[in-house]
N, C-alpha and C positions, 0 to 999 in steps of 0.2 A: 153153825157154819162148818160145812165140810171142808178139805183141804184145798189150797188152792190149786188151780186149772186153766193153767194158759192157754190150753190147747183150742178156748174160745174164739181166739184171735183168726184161729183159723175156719172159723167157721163160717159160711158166707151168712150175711146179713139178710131179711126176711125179701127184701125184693131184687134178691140174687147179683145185682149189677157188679159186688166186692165182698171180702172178706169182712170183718169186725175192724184186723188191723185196716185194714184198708180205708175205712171210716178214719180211725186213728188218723192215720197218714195223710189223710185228704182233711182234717182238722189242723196235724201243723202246715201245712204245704198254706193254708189260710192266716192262720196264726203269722206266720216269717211274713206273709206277704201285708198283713194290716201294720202289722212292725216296721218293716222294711219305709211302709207307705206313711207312717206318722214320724217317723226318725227322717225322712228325708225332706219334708215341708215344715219340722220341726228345727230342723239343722237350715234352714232359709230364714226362717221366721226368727227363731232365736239369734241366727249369725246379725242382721237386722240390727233387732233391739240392743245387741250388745255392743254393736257399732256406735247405736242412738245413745246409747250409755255414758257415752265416752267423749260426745262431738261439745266442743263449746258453747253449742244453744240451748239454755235453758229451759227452753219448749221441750223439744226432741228428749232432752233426760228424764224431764219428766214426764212424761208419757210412755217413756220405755219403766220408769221407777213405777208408774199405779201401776201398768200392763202386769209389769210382773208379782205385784204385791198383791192385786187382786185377786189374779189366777191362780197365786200360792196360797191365799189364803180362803179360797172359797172350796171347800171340799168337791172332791170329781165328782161324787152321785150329784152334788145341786149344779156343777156346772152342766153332767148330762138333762137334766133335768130342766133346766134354763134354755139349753141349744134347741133342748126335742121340742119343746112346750111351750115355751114364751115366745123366743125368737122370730119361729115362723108366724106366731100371730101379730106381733108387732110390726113387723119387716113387711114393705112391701112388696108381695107375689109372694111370701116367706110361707103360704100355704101348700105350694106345688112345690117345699120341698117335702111332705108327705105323703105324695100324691107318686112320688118316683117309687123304683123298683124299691123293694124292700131291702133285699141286699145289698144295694148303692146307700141307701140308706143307713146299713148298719157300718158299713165301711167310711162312712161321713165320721157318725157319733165315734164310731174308733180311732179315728185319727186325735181325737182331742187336739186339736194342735195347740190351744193357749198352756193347758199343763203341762206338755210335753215341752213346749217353746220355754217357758218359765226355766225351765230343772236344767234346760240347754245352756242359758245363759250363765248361772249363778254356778254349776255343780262342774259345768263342762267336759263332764265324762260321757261317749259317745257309748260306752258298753254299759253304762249305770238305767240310758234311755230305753236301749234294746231291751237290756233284763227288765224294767221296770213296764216298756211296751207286748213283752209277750209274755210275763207272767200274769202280771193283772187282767190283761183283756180279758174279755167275757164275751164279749159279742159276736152274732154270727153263729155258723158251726165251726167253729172255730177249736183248738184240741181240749179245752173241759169242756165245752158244749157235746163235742162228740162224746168223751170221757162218761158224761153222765147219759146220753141216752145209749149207749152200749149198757150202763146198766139199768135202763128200762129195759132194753129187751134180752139183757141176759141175767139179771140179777146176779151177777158178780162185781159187785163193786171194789172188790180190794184189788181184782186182778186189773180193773179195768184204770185203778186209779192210780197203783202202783206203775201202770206201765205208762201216763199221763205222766207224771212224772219222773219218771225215767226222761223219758224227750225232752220235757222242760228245762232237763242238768245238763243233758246234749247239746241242746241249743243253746242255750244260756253259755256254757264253757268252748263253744264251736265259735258263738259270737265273741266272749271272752280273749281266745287265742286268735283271732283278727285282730282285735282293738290293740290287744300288747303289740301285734307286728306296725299296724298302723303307727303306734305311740312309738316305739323304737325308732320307725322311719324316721318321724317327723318331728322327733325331741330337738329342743335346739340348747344346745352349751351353756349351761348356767343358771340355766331355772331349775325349776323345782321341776322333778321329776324326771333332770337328766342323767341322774348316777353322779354328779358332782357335786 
């Protein structure tokens, strides 16, 4: 291994249209927005069950209690796995959801909304979501998607992953310092977590 060489970044990419970073940059610009898109249907779905949690019908609790003990406890690759594979063949018309673009596709399985909805209700950290939805994702070009084919076509992997991560602590600590101003806003007197 030679020394490293950021100056890759600046190199435009083989079918000219951007830079290397530029790939980068158009992998988080992806990444914020599959986040953005499962934290927000995830913050309905979980607001929901954690209502049903609570209400006096013992229907409603329990259905909110499997919803979320199943979804916690079925590992994400068998739930991807289950969504991709099973569902549309059991489900009726549940074949023409393979049949759609493939990118609406990957942004479907990104969403996860049962795992994300689960961790909503119980954990109730809105920045725990975020980090947990744009570090993990995979999907898509998304920024390790990009990350790793910048090193197909540069063989520089430390540069390309080191700077993959870089973003990831940006984003991650960009979304961090919103959630503390949201929480400050919206603490109320007495609880846990007010300073009292």
């Amino acid at each position: 291994m030679g020394p490293l060489d950021f100056h890759v970044f600046l190199q435009p990419v083989p079918t000219g249209e951007t830079t290397y970073l530029g790939w980068l940059l158009q992998g988080l610009r992806t990444t914020v927005l599959l986040s953005a898109c499962a934290w927000a249907v995830a913050l309905v779905l979980g607001s929901l069950l954690g209502v049903f949690r609570t209400v006096p019908s013992r229907a409603l609790r329990a259905i909110a209690g499997a919803y979320v003990e199943v979804f916690r406890n079925v590992p994400l690759l068998v739930q991807l796995f289950i969504w991709y594979f099973v569902v549309p063949e059991i489900v009726p018309g549940g074949e023409r959801f393979k049949q759609i673009d493939p990118w609406l596709q990957a942004y479907a399985e990104g969403f996860d909304l049962m795992h994300e909805s689960t961790y909503k209700i119980d954990v109730g950290a809105v920045a725990a979501l975020w980090m947990h939805g744009s570090v993990v994702r995979s999907w898509l070009l998304e920024l390790t998607a990009q990350g790793r084919q910048l090193v197909d076509y540069t063989a520089r992997a430390y540069e390309s992953f080191l700077a993959v991560t870089v973003l990831y602590l940006l984003l991650n600590a960009a979304v961090l310092l919103i959630m503390r101003k949201v929480e400050a806003r919206t603490r109320v007197p007495g609880y846990l977590g007010s300073g009292r």
